[in-house]
VEXTOR-709558 format. One record per residue (C-alpha): x, y, z. Coordinates in steps of 0.2 Angstrom, whole numbers. Layout:
% residues N
[vexpa [X; Y; Z]]
...
This chain:
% residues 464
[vexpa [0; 0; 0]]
[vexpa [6; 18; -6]]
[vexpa [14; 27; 9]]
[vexpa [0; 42; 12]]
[vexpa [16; 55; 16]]
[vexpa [25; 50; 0]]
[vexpa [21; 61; -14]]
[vexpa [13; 54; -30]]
[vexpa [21; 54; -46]]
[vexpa [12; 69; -53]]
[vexpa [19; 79; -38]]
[vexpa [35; 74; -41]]
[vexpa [33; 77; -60]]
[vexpa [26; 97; -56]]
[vexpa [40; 100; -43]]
[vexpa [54; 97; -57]]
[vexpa [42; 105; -71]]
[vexpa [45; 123; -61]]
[vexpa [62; 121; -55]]
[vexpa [66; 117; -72]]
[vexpa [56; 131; -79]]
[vexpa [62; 144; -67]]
[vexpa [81; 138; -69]]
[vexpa [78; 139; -89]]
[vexpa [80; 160; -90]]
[vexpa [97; 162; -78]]
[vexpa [103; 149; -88]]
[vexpa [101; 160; -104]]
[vexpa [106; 176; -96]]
[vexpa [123; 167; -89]]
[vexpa [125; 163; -111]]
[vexpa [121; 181; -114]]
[vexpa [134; 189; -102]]
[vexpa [149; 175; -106]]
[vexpa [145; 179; -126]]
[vexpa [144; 198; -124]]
[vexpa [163; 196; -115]]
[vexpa [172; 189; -128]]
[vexpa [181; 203; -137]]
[vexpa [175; 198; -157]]
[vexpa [158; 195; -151]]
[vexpa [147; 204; -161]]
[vexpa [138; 207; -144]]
[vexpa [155; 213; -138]]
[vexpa [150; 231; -139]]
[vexpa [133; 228; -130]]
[vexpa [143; 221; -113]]
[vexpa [138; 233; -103]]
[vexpa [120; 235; -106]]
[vexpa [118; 214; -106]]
[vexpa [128; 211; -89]]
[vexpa [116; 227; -80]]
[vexpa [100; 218; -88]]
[vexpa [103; 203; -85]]
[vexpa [109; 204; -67]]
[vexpa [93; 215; -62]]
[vexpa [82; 206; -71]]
[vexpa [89; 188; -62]]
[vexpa [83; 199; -46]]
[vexpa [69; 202; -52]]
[vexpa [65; 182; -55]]
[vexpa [77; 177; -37]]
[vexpa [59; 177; -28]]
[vexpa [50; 163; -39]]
[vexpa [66; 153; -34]]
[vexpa [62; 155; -14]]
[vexpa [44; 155; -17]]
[vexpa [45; 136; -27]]
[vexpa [54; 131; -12]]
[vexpa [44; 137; 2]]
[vexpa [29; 124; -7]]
[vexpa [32; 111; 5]]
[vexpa [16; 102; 3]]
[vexpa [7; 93; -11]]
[vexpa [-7; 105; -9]]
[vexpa [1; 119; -10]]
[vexpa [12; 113; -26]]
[vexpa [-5; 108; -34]]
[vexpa [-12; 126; -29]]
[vexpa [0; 138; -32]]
[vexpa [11; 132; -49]]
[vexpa [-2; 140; -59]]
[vexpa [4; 158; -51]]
[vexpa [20; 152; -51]]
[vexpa [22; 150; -71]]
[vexpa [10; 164; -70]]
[vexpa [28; 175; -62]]
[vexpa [40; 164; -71]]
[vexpa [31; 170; -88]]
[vexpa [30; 188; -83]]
[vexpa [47; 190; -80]]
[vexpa [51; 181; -98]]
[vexpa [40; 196; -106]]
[vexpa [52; 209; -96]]
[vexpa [70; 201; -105]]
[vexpa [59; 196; -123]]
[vexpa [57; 216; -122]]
[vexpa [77; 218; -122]]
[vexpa [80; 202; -129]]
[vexpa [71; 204; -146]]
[vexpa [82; 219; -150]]
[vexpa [99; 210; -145]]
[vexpa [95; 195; -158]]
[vexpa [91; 209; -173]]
[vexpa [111; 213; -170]]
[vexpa [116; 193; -177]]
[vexpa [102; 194; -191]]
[vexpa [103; 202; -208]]
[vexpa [97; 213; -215]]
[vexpa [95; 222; -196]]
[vexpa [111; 220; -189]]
[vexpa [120; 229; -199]]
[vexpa [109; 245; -199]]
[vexpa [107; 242; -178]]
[vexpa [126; 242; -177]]
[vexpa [128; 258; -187]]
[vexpa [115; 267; -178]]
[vexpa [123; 259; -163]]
[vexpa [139; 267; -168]]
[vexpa [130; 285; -172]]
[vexpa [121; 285; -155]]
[vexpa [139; 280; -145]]
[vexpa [147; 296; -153]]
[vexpa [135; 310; -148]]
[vexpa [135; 301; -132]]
[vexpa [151; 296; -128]]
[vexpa [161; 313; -126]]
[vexpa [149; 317; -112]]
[vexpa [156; 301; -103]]
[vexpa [173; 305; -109]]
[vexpa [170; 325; -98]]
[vexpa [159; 318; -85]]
[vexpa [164; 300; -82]]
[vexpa [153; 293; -68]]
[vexpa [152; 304; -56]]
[vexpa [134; 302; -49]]
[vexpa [140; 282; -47]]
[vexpa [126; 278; -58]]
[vexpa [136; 267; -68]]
[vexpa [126; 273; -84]]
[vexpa [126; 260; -96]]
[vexpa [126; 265; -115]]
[vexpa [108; 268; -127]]
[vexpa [102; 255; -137]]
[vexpa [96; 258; -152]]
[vexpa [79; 247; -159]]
[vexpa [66; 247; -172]]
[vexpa [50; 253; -167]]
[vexpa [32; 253; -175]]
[vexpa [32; 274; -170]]
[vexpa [30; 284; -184]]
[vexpa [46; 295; -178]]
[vexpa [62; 290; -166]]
[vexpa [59; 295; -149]]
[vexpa [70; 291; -133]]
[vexpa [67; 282; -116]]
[vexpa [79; 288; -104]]
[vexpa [82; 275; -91]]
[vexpa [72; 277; -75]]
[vexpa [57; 283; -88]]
[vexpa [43; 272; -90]]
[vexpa [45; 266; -108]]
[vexpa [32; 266; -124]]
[vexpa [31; 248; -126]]
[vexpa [21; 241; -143]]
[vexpa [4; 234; -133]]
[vexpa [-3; 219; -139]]
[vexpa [-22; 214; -131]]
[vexpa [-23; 204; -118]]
[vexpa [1; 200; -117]]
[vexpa [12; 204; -103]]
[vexpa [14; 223; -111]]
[vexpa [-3; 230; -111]]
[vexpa [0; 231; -93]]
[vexpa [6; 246; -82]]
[vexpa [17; 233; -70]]
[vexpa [27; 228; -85]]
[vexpa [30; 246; -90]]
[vexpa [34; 251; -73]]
[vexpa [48; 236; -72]]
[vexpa [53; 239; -89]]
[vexpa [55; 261; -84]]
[vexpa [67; 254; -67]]
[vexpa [81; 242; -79]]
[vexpa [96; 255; -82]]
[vexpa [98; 255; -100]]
[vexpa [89; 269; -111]]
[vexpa [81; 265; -130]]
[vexpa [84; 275; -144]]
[vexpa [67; 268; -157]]
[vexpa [69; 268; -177]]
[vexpa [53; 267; -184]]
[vexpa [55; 250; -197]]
[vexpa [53; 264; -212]]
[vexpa [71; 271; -208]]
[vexpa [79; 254; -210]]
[vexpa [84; 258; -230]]
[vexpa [87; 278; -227]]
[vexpa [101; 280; -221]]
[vexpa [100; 300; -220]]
[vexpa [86; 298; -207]]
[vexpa [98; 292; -194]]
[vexpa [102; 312; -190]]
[vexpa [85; 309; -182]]
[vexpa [95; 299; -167]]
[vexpa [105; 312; -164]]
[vexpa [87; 323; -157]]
[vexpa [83; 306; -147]]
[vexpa [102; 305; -140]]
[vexpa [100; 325; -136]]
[vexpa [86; 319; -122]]
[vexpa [95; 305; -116]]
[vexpa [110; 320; -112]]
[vexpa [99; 330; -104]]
[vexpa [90; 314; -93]]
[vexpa [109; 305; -89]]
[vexpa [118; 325; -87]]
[vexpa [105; 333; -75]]
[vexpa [105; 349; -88]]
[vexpa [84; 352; -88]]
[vexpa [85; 366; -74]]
[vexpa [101; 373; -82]]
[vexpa [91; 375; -99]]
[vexpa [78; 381; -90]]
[vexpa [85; 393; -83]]
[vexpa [97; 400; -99]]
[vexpa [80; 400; -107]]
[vexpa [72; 413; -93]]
[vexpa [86; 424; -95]]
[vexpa [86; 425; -114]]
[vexpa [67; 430; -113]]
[vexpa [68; 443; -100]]
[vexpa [62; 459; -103]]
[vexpa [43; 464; -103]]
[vexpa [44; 459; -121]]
[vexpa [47; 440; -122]]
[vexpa [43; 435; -103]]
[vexpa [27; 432; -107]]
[vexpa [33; 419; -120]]
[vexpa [42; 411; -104]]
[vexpa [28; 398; -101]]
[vexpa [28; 391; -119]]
[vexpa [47; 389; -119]]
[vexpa [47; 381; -103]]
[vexpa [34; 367; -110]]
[vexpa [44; 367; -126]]
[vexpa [61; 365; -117]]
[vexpa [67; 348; -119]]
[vexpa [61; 347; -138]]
[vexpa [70; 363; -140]]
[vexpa [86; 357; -131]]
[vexpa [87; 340; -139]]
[vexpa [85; 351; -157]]
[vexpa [98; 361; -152]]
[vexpa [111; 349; -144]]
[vexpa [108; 337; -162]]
[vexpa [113; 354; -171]]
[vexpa [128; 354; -158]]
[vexpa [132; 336; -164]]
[vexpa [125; 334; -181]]
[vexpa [127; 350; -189]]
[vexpa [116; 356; -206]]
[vexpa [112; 338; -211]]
[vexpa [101; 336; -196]]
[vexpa [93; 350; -201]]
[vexpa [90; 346; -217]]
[vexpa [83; 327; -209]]
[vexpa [71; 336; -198]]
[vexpa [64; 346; -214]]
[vexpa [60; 330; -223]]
[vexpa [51; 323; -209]]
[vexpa [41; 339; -203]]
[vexpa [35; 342; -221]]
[vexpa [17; 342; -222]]
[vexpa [5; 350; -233]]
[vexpa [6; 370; -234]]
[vexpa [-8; 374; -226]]
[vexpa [-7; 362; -212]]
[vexpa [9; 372; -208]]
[vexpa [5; 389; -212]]
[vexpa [-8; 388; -200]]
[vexpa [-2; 378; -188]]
[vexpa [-6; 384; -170]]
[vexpa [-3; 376; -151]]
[vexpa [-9; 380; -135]]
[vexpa [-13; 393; -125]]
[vexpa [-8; 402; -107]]
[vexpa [-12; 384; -99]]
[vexpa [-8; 370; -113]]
[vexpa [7; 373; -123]]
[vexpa [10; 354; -128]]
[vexpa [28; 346; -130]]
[vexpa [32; 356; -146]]
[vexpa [32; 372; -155]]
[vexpa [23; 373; -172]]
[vexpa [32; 364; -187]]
[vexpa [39; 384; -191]]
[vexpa [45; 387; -174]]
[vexpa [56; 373; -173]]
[vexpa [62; 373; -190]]
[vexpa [65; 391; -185]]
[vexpa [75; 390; -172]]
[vexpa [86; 377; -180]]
[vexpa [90; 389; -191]]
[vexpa [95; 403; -178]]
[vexpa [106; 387; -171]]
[vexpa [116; 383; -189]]
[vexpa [118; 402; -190]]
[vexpa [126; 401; -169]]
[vexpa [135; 388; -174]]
[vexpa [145; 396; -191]]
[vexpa [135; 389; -204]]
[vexpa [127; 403; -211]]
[vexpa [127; 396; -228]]
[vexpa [118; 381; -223]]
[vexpa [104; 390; -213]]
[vexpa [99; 402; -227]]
[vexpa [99; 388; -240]]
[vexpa [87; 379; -228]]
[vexpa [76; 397; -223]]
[vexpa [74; 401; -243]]
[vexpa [68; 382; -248]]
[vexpa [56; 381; -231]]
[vexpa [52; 400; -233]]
[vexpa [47; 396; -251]]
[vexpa [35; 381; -247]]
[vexpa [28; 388; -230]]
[vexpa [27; 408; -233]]
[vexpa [19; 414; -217]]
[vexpa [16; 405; -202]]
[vexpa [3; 408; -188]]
[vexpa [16; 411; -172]]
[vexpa [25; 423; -179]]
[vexpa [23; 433; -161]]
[vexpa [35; 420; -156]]
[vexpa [49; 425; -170]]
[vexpa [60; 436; -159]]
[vexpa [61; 424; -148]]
[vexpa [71; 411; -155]]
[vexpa [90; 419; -160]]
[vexpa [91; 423; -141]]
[vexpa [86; 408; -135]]
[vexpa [99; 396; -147]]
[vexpa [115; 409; -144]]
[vexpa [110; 407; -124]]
[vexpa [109; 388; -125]]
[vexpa [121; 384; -134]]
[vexpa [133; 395; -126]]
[vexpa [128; 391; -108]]
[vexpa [128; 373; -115]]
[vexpa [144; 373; -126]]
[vexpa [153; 376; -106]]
[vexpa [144; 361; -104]]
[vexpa [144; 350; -118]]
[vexpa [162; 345; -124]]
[vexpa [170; 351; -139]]
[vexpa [174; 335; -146]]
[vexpa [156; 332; -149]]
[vexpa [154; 347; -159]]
[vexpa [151; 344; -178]]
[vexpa [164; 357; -183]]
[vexpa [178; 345; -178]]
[vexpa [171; 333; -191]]
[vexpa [164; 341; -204]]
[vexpa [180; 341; -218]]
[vexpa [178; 322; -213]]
[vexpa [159; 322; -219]]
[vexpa [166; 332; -235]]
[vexpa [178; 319; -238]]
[vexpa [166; 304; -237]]
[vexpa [153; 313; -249]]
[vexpa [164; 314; -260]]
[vexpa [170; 295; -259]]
[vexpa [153; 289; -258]]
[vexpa [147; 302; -272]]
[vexpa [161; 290; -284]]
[vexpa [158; 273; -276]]
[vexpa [173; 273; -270]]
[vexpa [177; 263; -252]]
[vexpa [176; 274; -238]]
[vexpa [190; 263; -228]]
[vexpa [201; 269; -242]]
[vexpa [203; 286; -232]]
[vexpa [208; 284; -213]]
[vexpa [200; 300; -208]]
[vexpa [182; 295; -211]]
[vexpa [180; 287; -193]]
[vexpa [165; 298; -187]]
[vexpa [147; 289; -191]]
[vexpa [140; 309; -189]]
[vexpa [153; 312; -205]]
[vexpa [146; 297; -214]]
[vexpa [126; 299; -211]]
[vexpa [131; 318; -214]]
[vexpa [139; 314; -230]]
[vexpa [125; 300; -236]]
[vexpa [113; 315; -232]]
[vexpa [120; 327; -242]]
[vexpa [121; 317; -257]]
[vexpa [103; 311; -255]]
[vexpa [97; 330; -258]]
[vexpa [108; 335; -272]]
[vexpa [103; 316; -280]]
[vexpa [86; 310; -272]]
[vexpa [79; 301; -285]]
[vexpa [95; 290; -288]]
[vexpa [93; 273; -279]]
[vexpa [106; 274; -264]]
[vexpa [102; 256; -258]]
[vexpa [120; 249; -263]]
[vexpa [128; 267; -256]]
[vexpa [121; 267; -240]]
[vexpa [125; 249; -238]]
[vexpa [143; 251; -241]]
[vexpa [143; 265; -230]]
[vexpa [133; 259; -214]]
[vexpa [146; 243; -217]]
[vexpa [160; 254; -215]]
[vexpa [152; 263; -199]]
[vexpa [152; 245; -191]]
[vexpa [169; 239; -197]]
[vexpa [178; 254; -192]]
[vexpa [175; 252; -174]]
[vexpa [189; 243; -168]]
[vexpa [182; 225; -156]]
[vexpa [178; 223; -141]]
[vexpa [172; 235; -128]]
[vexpa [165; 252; -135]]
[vexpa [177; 266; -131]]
[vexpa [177; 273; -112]]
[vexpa [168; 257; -106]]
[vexpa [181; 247; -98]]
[vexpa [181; 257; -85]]
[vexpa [163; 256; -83]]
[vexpa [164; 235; -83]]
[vexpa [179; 236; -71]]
[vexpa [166; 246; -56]]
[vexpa [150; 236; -61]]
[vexpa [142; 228; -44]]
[vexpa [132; 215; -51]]
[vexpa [126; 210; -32]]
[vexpa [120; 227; -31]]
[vexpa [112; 226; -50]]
[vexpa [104; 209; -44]]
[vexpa [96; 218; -28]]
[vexpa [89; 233; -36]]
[vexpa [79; 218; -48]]
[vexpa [73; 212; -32]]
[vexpa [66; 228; -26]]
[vexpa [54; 228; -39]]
[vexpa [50; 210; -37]]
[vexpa [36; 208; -24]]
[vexpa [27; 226; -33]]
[vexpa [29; 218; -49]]
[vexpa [22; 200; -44]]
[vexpa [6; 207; -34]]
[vexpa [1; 216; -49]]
[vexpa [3; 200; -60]]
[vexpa [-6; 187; -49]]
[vexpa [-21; 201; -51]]
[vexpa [-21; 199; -69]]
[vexpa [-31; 190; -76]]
[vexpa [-27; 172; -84]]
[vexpa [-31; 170; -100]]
């Protein structure tokens, strides 16, 4: 007769079901971290960002360990496994959400774009970690650049909750999975998909990688406060409430003309185009609701007055006459005045902020030699000058608008390719020291922090 105190087969079956289950992810993680270490990895240059995921997110999941463990009975086995794959699936959602954009970097024809815009992303931000270093300790980990289904890039700083793609009734149409996914340390640039063949639209990043600064750099109140000087005077102070609403779009315009120069410019142009009078008569907000953005002319606008800060007056007047000629008037012009003080103010506050090595000036007889090579076909590796991807994208940019009907495709292939191999392997630049003070314990504990919020939310959904 069957001892009554021995657990039946099924029991035994379930027990080693979860523990399997729940052992399956660290397992893969471990895979992740070893790979991304290995200097010719082509996950060599995302080290950092895997080894801070990975570790908070195997915090995140250490509870469904102990809580598989403390299921002493049968009954309690039987009752709770449910909840307990439940967890274990959840938590799967949070690393699919980094995971999906890892694998894009090993499959073609993404992972050659991802690694250019990778490389285009790293050198608007890394001078500020080459002037900054670390000093807040927050051990920032690089942006990771991803195709998105947004219509425009747009940036997630890390400790923002992110804009995750919603599907009815998954893991992500839920607020506990955006607030775990806003707590992991590493902030996503998004691509829409329709920028994967136009190489000119990664200027775009630049804008994204201009609110990432301003997050990772602490600069908003500084901004803030250039901006309320600029404006003062009974003449433009009461303008101060708009620009104020207006500030981080205006910053990050302004620090991608820092870092991009004219191209961007020119980018932005092509994206804003809409029909003329959606533009000429474009108004937003009032003394209360201002909204995230001035109007298409406005921001145009005061790229302008930043090109002409800058020194590239040539550039900014060729852009004013074509947008002036297609938009003639436009329904803010109260605001006009407004704009040439605030870019020389911000951009020169700023410029004591931002290095000079990001400046687009340093690089732009770069940008003139790689037009030139890719204009004739000719390999840009032949020229050992051409290392900046802002010269590149700069230089694909402006042969796109003296030749946009040609077909580009085999051009902007050669030249993202040549934005990836001239990268030398292994860690990115700067980041060595970073690996060198990561505290994985402490990576693994802030993933625990989360855990028990995260899991109370989850068992209240419903299952499907």
């Amino acid at each position: 007769m069957p001892d009554p105190r021995s657990p039946s087969a099924l029991v035994v079956r379930k027990r080693a079901e979860l523990n399997a289950k729940q052992q399956a992810l660290p397992a893969e993680l471990e895979i992740w971290r070893t790979k991304s270490a290995t200097e010719n990895s082509p996950l060599a240059k995302h080290h950092t960002q895997i080894r801070r995921l990975t570790a908070q997110i195997e915090g995140l999941q250490k509870q469904i360990a102990t809580d598989i463990a403390a299921l002493v009975t049968d009954d309690d086995l039987l009752r709770q496994s449910r909840q307990v794959e439940k967890r274990l699936l959840a938590v799967q959602a949070v690393w699919e959400y980094f995971r999906a954009k890892l694998v894009l970097r090993a499959q073609e024809p993404f992972a050659t774009f991802l690694k250019a815009a990778d490389a285009f992303a790293w050198a608007c931000y890394a001078p500020m970690l080459t002037r900054y270093g670390d000093a807040q300790g927050s051990r920032r980990a690089p942006p990771l650049v991803a195709l998105q289904g947004e219509w425009s890039p747009f940036a997630i700083p890390r400790d923002h909750i992110y804009q995750v793609m919603r599907s009815p009734g998954g893991w992500t149409d839920s607020a506990p999975f955006a607030a775990v996914i806003g707590a992991l340390p590493v902030p996503i640039v998004g691509v829409p998909w329709l920028h994967l063949d136009h190489l000119p639209d990664m200027l775009l990043v630049a804008h994204e990688i201009g609110h990432i600064v301003e997050h990772d750099f602490a600069l908003e109140e500084t901004v803030d406060e250039t901006i309320r000087q600029a404006l003062a005077g009974a003449k433009r102070e009461m303008h101060l409430a708009a620009w104020k609403a207006w500030r981080a779009e205006a910053f990050a315009d302004l620090f991608a003309c820092y870092a991009a120069g004219p191209e961007f410019v020119w980018a932005l142009v092509d994206l804003l185009a809409r029909r003329r009078q959606d533009i000429t008569g474009e108004r937003v907000g009032d003394s209360d609701e201002w909204g995230d953005y001035p109007t298409t002319t406005l921001r145009v606008l005061l790229n302008i007055a930043a090109l002409t800060e800058l020194g590239f007056g040539p550039d900014a007047t060729s852009i004013r006459t074509e947008w002036t000629k297609d938009f003639d008037s436009h329904a803010m012009s109260a605001f006009d005045d407004d704009l040439r003080p605030i870019a020389s103010a911000v951009l020169s506050k700023v410029g004591n902020i931002l290095p000079t090595d990001l400046m687009f000036t340093r690089i732009a007889q770069q940008a003139t030699r790689a037009a030139t090579l890719l204009r004739q076909n000719m390999p840009l590796s032949q020229e050992a000058t051409v290392q900046d991807p802002r010269a590149v994208v700069a230089a694909a940019s402006s042969i796109f608008r003296l030749r946009p009907a040609d077909d580009h495709r085999d051009r902007w292939q050669a030249a993202r390719t040549h934005m990836v191999e001239a990268r030398p392997p292994g860690l990115l630049a700067t980041e060595q020291e970073s690996v060198d003070r990561l505290d994985d314990e402490q990576d693994r504990q802030a993933g625990s922090a989360q855990a028990q919020a995260f899991f109370d939310a989850v068992d209240a959904m419903p299952s499907s």
